[in-house]
C-alpha positions as CSV (number, residue, x, y, z in Angstrom):
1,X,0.0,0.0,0.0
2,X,0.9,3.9,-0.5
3,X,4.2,2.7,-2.8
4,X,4.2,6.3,-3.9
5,X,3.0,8.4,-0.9
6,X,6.9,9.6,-0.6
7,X,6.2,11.2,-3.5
8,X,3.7,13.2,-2.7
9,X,4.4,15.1,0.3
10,X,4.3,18.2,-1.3
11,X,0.2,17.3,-2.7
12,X,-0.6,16.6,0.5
13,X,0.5,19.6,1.8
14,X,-1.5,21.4,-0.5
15,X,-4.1,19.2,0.2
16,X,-4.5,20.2,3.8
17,X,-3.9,17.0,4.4
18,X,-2.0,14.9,7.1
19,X,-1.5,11.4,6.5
20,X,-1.7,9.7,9.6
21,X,-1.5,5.7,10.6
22,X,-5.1,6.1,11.5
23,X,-6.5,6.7,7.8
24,X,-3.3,6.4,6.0
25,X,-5.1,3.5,4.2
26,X,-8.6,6.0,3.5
27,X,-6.0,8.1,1.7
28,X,-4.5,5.6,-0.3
29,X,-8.2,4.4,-1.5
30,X,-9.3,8.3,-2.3
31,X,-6.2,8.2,-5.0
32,X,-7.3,4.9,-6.5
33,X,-10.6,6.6,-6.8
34,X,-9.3,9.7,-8.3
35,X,-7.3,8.4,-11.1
36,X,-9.8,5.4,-11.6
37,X,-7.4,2.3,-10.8
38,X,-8.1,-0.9,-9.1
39,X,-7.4,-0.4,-4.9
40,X,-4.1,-1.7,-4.3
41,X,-2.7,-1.6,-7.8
42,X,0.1,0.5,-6.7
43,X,2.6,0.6,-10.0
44,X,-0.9,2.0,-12.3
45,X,-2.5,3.8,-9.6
46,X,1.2,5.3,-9.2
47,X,1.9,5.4,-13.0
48,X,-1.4,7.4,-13.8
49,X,-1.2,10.1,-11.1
50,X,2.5,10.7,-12.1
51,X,1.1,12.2,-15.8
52,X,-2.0,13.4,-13.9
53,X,-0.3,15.4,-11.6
54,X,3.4,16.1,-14.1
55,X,1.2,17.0,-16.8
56,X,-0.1,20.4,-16.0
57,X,-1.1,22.8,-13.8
58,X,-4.5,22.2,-14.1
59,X,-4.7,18.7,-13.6
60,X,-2.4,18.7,-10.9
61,X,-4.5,21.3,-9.0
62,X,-8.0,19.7,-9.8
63,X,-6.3,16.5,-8.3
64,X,-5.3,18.4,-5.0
65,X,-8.5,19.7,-4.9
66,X,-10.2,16.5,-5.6
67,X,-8.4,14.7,-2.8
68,X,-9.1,17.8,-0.3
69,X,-12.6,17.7,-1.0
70,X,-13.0,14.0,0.4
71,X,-11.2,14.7,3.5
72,X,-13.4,17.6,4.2
């Protein structure tokens, strides 16, 4: 699980949100949601947010708010 969350510290931040042992594994599900990959398909899920949120500015910052929204 979370394979890439070392990766993202910085969308987190953004996010608002701290990821915490407690729903570490909530977080990790919202993604998979997000970018539309099986739950615990960590290279795709990892592979498909990479161009989501590389690609542009716009689809990184619909993804950060995306992911805040659920935690809200």
């Amino acid at each position: 699980m979370s394979c890439y969350f070392r990766h993202l510290k910085d969308i987190f931040d953004e996010a608002g949100i701290e990821v915490a042992p407690s729903h570490k594994k909530q977080v990790d599900r919202a993604i998979h949601q997000i970018v539309g990959t099986n739950y615990k398909d960590c290279p795709d899920t990892w592979r498909k947010l990479k161009a989501q949120i590389m690609a542009d500015g716009q689809k990184r910052r619909d993804f950060i708010t995306e992911l805040s929204n659920t935690f809200k």
